[in-house]
C-alpha positions in Angstrom: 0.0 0.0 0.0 1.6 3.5 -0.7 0.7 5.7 2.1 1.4 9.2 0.2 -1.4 11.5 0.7 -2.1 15.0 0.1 -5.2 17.2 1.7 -4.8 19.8 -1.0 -8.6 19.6 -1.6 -9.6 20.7 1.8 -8.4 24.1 3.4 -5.8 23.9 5.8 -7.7 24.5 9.0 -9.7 21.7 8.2 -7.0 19.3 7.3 -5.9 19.9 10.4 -9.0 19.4 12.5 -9.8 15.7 10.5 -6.5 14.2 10.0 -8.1 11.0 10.1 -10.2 11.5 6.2 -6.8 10.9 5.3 -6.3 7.4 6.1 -9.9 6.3 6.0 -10.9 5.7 2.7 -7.9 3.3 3.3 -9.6 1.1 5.5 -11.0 -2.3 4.4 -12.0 -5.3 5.6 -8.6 -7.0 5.3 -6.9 -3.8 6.4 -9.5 -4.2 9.7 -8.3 -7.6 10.1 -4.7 -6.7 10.3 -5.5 -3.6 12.1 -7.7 -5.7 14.9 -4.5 -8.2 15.8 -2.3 -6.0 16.0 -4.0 -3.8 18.5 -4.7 -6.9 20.4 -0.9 -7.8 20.6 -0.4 -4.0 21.9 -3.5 -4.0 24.3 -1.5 -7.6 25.6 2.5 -6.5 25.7 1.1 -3.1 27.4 -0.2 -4.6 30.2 3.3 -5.1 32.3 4.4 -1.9 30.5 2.0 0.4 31.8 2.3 -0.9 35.3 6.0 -0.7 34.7 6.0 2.9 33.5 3.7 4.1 36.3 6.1 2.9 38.5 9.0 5.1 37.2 6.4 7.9 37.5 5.4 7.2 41.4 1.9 7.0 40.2 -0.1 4.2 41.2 0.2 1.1 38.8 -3.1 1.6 37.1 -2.9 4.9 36.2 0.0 3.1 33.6 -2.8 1.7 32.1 -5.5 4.3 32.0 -3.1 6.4 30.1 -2.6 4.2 27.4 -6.3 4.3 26.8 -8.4 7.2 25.7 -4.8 9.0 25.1 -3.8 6.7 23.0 -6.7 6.5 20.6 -7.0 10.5 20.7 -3.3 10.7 18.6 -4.2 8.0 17.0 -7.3 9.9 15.5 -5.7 13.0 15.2 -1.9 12.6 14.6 -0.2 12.1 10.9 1.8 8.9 11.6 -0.3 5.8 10.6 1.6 3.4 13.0 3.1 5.4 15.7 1.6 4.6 19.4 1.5 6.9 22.0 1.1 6.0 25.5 3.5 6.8 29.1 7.1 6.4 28.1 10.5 6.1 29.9 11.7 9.5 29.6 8.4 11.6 30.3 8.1 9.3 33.3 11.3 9.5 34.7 11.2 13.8 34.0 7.6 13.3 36.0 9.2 11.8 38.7 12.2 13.6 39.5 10.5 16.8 39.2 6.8 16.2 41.1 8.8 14.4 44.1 9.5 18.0 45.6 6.0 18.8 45.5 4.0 15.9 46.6 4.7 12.4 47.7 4.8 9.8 45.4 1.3 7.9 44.7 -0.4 10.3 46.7 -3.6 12.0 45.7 -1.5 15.2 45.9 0.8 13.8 43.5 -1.3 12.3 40.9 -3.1 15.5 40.6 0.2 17.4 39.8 0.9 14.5 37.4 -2.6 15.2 35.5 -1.8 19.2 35.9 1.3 18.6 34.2 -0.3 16.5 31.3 -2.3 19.0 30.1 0.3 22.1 30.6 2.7 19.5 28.3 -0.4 19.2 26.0 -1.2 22.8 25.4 2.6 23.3 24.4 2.6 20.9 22.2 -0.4 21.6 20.6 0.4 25.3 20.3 3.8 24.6 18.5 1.7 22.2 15.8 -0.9 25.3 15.0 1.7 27.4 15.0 3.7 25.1 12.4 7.1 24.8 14.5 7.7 21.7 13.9 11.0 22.2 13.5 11.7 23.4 16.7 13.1 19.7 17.3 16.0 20.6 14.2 17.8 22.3 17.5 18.3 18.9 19.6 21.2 17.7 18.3 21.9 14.0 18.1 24.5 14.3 20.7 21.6 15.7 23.2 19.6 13.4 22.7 21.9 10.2 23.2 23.4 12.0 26.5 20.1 12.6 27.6 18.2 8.9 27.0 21.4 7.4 28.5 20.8 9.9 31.9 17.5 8.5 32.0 18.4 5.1 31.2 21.3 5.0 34.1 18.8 6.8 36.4 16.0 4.4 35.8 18.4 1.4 36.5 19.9 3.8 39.2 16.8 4.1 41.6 15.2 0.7 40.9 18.1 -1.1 42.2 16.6 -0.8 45.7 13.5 -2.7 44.7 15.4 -4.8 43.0 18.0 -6.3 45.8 14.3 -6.2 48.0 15.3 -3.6 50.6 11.8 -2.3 51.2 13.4 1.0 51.4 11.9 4.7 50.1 13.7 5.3 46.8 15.7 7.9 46.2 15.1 9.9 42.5 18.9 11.0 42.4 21.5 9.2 41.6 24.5 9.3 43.8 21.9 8.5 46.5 20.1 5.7 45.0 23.4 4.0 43.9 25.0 4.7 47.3 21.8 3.0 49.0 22.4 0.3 46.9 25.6 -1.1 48.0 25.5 0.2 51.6 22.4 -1.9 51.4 24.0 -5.0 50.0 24.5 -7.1 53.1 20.6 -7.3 53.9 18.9 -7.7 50.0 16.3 -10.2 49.8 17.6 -13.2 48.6 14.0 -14.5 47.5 13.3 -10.8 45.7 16.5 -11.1 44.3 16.1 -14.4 43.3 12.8 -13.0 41.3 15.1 -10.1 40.1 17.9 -11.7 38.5 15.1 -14.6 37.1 13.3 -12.0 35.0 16.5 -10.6 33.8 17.6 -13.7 32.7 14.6 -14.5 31.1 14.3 -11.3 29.0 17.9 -11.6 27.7 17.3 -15.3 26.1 13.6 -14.1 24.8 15.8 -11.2 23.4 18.2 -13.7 22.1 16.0 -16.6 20.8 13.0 -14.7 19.9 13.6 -11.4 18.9 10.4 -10.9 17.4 8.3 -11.6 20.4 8.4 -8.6 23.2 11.2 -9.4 25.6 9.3 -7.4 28.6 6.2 -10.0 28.5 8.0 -13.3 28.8 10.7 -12.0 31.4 7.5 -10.7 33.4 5.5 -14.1 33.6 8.6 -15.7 33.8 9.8 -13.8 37.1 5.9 -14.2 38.3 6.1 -17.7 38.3 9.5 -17.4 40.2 7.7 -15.0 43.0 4.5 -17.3 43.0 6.6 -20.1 43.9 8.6 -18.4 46.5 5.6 -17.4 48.2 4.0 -21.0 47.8 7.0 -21.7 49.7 6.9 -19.2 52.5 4.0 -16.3 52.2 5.4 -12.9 52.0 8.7 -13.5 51.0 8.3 -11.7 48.0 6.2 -8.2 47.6 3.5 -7.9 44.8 2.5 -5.0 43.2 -1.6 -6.2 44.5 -4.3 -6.4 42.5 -5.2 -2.9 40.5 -8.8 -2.0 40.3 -11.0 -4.0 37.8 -13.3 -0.6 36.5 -13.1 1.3 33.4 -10.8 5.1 34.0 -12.7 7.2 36.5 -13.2 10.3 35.4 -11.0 13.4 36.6 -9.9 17.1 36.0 -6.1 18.5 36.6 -5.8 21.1 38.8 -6.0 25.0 37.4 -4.5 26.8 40.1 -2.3 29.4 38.7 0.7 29.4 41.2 0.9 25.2 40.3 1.0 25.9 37.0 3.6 28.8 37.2 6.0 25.9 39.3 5.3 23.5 36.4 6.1 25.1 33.7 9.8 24.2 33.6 9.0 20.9 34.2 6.0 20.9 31.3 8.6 22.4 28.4 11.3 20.0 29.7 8.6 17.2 29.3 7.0 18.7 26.2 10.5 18.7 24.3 11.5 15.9 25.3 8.2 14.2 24.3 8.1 15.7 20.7 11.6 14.5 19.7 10.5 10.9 20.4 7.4 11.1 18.8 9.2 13.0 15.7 12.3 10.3 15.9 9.5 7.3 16.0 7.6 8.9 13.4 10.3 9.5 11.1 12.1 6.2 11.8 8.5 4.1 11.1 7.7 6.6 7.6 10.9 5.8 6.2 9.8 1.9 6.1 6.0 2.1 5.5 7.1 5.4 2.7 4.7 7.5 4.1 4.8 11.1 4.4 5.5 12.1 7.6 3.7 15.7 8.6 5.5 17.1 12.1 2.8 19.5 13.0 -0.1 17.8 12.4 2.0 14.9 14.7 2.3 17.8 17.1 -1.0 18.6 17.7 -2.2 14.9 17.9 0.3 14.7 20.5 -1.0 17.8 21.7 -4.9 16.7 21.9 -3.7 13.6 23.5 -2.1 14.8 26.4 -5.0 17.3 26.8 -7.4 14.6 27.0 -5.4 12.4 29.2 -6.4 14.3 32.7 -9.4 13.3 32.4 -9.6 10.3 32.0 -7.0 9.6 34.6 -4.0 9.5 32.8 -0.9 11.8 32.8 1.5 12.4 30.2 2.2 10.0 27.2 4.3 10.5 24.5 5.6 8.2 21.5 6.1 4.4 22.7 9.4 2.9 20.7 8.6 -0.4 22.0 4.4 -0.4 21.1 5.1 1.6 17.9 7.5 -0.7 16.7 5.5 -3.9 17.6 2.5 -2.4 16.0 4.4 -2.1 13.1 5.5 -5.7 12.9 2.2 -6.9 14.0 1.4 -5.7 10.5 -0.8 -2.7 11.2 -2.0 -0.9 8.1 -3.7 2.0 9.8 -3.7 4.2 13.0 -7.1 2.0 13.5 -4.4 -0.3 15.1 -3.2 2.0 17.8 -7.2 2.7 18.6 -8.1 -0.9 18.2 -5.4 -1.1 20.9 -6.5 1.2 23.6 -9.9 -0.1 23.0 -8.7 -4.0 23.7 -6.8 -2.5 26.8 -10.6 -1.0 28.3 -11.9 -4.6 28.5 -8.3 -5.9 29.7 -8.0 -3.5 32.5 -11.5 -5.0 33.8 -10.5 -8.7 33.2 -7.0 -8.7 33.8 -6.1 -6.1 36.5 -6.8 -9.1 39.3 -3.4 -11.2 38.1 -1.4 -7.6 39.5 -1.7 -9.7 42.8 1.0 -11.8 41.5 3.4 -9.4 40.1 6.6 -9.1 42.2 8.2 -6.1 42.1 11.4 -7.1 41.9 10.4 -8.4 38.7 9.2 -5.1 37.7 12.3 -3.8 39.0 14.1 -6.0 36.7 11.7 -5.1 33.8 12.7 -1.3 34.2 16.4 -2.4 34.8 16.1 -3.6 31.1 14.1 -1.1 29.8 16.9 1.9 31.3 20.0 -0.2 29.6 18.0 -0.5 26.4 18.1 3.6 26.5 21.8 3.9 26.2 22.6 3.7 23.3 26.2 2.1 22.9 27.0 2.0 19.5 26.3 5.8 18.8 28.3 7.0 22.6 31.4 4.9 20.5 30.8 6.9 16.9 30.7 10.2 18.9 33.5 9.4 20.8 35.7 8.8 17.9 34.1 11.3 15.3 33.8 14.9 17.5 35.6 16.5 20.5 32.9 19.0 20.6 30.0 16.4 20.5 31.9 14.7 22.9 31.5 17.5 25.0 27.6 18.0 24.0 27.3 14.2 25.2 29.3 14.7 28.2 27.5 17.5 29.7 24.1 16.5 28.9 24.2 13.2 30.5 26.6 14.6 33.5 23.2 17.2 33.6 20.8 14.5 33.8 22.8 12.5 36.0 24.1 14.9 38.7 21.9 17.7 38.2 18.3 17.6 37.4 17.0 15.5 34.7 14.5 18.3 33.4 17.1 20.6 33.2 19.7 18.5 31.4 17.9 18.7 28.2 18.2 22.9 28.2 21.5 22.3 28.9 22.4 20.5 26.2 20.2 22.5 23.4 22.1 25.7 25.0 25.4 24.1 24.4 25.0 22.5 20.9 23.5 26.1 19.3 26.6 27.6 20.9 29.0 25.3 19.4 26.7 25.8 16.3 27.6 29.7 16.8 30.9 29.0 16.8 31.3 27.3 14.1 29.5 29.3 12.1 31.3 32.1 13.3 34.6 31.3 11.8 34.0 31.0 7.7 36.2 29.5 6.1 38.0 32.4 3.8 40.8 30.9 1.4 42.9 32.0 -1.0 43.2 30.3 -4.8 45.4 29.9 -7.4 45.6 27.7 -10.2 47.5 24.3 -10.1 49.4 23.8 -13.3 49.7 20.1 -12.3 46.0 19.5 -12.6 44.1 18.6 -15.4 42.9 21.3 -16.8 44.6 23.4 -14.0 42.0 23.4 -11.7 42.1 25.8 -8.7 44.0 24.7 -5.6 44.6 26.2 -1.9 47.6 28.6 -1.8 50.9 26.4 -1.4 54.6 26.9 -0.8 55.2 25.7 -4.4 52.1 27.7 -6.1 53.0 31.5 -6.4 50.3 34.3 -6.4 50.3 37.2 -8.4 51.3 40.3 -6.1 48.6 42.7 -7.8 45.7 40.1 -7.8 44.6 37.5 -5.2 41.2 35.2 -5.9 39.8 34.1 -2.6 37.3 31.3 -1.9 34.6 31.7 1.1 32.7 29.3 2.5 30.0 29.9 5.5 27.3 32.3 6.3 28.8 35.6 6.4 26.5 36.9 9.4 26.9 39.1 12.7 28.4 36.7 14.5 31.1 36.0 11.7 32.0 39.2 10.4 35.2 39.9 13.1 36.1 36.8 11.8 35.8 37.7 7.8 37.5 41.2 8.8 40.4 39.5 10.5 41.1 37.1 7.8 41.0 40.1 5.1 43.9 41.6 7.2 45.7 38.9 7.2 45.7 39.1 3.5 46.5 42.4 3.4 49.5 42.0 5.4 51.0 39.0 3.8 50.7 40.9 0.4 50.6 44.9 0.9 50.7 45.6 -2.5 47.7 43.6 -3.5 44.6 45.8 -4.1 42.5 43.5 -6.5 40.9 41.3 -4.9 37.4 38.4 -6.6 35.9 36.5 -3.6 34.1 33.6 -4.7 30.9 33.4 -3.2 29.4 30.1 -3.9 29.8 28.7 -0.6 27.5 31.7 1.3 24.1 31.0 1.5 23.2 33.6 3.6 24.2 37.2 4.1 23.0 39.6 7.0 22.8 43.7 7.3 26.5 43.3 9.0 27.6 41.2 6.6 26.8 43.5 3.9 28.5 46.5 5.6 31.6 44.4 6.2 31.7 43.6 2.1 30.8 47.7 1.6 33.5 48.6 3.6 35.9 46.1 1.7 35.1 47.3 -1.0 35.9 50.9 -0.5 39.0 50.2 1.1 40.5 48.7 -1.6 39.5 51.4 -3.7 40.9 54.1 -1.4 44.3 51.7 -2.5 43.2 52.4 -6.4 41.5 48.6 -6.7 38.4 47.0 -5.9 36.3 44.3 -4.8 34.6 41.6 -7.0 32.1 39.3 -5.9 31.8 35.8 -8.2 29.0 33.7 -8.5 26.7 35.6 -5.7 23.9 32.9 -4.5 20.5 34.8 -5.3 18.8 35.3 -2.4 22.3 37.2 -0.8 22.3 39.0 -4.3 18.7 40.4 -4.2 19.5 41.0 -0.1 22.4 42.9 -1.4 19.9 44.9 -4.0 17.6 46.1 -1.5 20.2 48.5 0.7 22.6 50.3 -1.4 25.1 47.9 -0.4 25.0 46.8 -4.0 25.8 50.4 -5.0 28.5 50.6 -2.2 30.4 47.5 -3.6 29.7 48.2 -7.4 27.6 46.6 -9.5 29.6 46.2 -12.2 32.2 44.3 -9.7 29.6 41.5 -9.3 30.1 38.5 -11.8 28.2 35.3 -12.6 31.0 33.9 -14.4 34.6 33.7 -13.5 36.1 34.4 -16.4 33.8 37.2 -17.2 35.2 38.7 -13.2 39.1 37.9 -14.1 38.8 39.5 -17.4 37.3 42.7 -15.6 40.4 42.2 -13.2 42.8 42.0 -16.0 42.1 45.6 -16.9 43.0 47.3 -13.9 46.0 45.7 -13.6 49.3 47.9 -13.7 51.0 46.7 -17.0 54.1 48.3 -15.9 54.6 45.3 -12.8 53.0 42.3 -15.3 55.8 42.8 -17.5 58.6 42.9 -14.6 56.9 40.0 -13.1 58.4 36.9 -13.1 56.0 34.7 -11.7 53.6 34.0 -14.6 50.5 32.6 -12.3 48.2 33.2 -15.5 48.5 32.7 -19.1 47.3 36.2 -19.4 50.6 37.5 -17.6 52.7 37.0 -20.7 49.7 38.3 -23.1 47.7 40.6 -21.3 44.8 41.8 -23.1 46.0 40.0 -26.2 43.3 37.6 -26.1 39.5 36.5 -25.2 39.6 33.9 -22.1 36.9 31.0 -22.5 34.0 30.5 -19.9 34.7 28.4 -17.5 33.6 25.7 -14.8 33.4 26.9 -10.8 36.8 25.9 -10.0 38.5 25.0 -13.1 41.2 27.7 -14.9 40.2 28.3 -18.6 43.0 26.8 -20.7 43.5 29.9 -23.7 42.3 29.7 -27.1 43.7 27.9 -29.9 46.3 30.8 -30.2 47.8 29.7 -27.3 51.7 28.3 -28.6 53.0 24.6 -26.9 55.7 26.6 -24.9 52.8 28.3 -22.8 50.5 25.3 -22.8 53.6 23.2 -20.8 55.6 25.6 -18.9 55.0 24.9 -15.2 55.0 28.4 -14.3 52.3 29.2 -16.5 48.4 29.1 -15.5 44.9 30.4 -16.4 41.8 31.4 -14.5 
């Protein structure tokens, strides 16, 4: 099926409101078919997961599952992706956590309502960036960010479930020096039955991993590690702790909280979340459209995401986000539509009433276990090792996010790491790349080359190369390296800059080639600009910078520029010259230069004799 659509017939705003007319003339019986089991493998795998992620998020267990509900089939309905799944995830329940624990205590009512407050602040956010059509606000979290900040949460998650996984029956910490140091002060008196449970489930998920990769790992280690904790409490009642049995009833209904002063003490905590939530969904999204070839629209994800998290409050759930692990199943399940995803929530409403009893025999050191797996799963090895080798500087991105997450505070960490990356962006964009160019004589057809010891320049004329956006931030830079120039040849006052490489020219910018330009006429030469991009020529065209630098000094074609060049040469030092960088410096003005390619030196016309053709001294632009 090709999933390429377009909503050209309908105005925008309505596109917009009924996403789904998209997809539903798609939608047949065999598509239902396909649609219906895989929702019911998703309604089945979320079961332990939703208790699992509630858990990370101090909610109580059910509330995992009542946000993978009505949420769920809300972005289904109204997002573009036709197989991503949204429900809790890792990272927005870890940000919950760590940030609602200094308001309320865990699993209190207190704290769930903060939880549901918090949804629909996150929801509102993200709904406003998809109407507003900033979508690509998620450009700006580098991939460096985002690998130091999943492998924060992943170590944290591991981190502060290692108490309930050694069985200490201790209060967790959220932070974590503290959780690991309660770990292994805690050592000599772990459970061994809980850590029997613990290390079963583990073992079980890595050899379902192993030997069935296609079957969710989290489901098998779960029962597995049940089984283990049934037994052990066959054996001697109480040994191991259960999560109990959740409440067998539909999602009571519920309303956040709209007191201003919580919502003003959120806010960090809801852009934090909100960012954080978008660049799964948009990574899911994009990872899912490149295999099913459908076009992949980032706002209209946005807002889905946006409704979703609205609605989830009140039907007590709290923030969800993109699922890898559901998306990706649903995917392989062979969904063909987003009727998947709702068929899925919908299968989980009659679970929760049927299945919310067997909670009595979850242990939750198995859950601890399951989380365990879930945390190393976030980090990410194989791309730590690439930017490890490839980049000091997104070494240092990596390093500072994920020293952020760990050590500081996990909603903060992702700021951090933004803030860092668009200054090393600055940076680098503040240092274009400004070269000087002469011809090689060695190269076929002597193509331009980088200044070298062995390549001479011609003392009247130097042809520069510049690459980079030649912007505020970059113009001390451009300045500095033109008086470099200057001072390595003093007697140099033509000078063509090659402009192919700048896509993008600001009002300093344009002052800095003005005043250039005038200072090299001031020296009785001038400034020519070569192959001008057009949107920095027409920005040019609107100020009188044009004016300032001369029209007639702007070229399309090299050879068109060097001619112009040629002419305002002093003959007098040509003819003393013994360098002979051009062809034209033993003929000047004697004859008409060919056009030419962007970085190749014309080669004369057929009047050119053997002798010139092979001396090495001898060159052409």
């Amino acid at each position: 099926m090709n999933f390429n659509f377009s909503a050209s017939g309908r105005p925008s705003w309505l596109a917009t409101a009924t996403p789904f007319l998209n997809w539903a003339p798609f939608v047949t019986a065999r598509t239902l078919r396909a649609d219906l089991l895989a929702g019911l493998t998703g309604a089945v795998v979320v079961l332990p997961q939703g208790v699992a992620f509630a858990t990370i998020a101090g909610m109580p267990p059910q509330y995992g599952l009542y946000a993978s509900i009505v949420p769920t089939i809300i972005a289904a309905l109204f997002g573009s992706s036709w197989h991503l799944v949204a429900g809790p995830s890792t990272t927005a329940s870890l940000v919950l956590a760590a940030s609602l624990v200094h308001f309320a205590t865990p699993g209190t009512p207190e704290y769930v309502q903060l939880a549901m407050t918090l949804a629909i602040m996150t929801g509102i956010i993200e709904l406003a960036l998809g109407l507003a059509r900033l979508g690509v606000i998620v450009n700006f979290i580098s991939h460096s960010v985002v690998i130091g900040y999943t492998a924060g949460v992943g170590a944290l998650i591991m981190a502060t479930q290692s108490s309930t996984f050694f069985g200490f029956h201790l209060p967790s910490s959220h932070d974590f020096l503290p959780a690991i140091w309660q770990a292994f002060s805690n050592l000599p008196i772990l459970s061994v039955p809980e850590t029997t449970v613990a290390f079963a489930t583990l073992g079980a998920g890595a050899f379902s991993r192993k030997r069935f990769p296609r079957v969710p790992y989290m489901l098998p280690a779960i029962v597995f590690g049940g089984l283990v904790g049934v037994a052990f409490n066959l054996w001697k009642p109480g040994s191991v702790l259960v999560v109990g049995a959740l409440p067998a009833q539909l999602p009571p209904l519920s309303a956040p909280s709209f007191d201003p002063h919580t919502w003003r003490i959120l806010l960090p905590t809801a852009l934090a979340v909100a960012i954080s939530a978008l660049n799964e969904v948009v990574s899911i999204g994009r990872a899912l459209a490149t295999r099913s070839e459908q076009d992949l629209d980032i706002n209209q994800e946005f807002v889905g995401q946006g409704l979703a998290n609205i609605t989830a409050p009140f039907f007590s759930g709290y923030v969800v986000s993109g699922s890898f692990n559901r998306s990706a199943l649903n995917y392989e399940s062979g969904a063909r539509t987003p009727v998947a995803a709702m068929s899925a929530g919908a299968i989980l409403l009659v679970l929760v009433v049927f299945a919310a009893p067997l909670a009595a025999y979850l242990p939750k050191s198995a859950m601890a276990a399951s989380l365990i797996m879930i945390g190393w799963g976030l980090i990410d090895r194989r791309s730590i090792a690439n930017i490890w080798r490839m980049s000091r500087a997104e070494r240092w991105v990596f390093f500072i996010t994920i020293f952020s997450a760990l050590f500081i505070h996990i909603q903060m960490s992702i700021f951090v790491g933004v803030a860092l990356s668009l200054l090393i962006f600055l940076y680098r964009t503040s240092v274009p790349d400004l070269r000087r160019r002469v011809p090689d004589p060695m190269s076929a057809n002597r193509k331009f080359t980088d200044v070298r010891p062995d390549l001479p320049e011609c003392p009247q004329f130097h042809l520069l190369r510049l690459d980079g956006a030649l912007y505020f931030g970059a113009v001390s830079t451009f300045r500095d390296s033109m008086r470099k120039v200057e001072a390595e040849a003093p007697n140099c006052n033509q000078i063509a800059i090659v402009m192919t490489g700048v896509n993008f020219i600001d009002l300093a910018g344009a002052e800095a080639l003005a005043l250039e330009a005038r200072k090299l006429r001031a020296r009785g030469g001038g400034l020519y600009l070569i192959r001008l991009k057009e949107r920095a020529s027409e920005f040019l065209s609107r100020g009188e910078y044009a004016e300032m630098i001369g029209r007639e000094n702007m070229f399309q074609s090299k050879t068109n520029a060097l001619r112009e060049v040629y002419r305002h040469l002093d003959y007098s030092i040509c003819r003393e010259c013994k360098l002979r960088v051009f062809i034209e410096c033993a003929r000047l003005g004697k004859q008409e230069p060919r056009e030419d390619d962007d970085e190749v030196a014309p080669a004369g016309d057929a009047h050119t004799t053997q002798q010139d053709r092979n001396t090495g001294q001898a060159a052409k632009c």
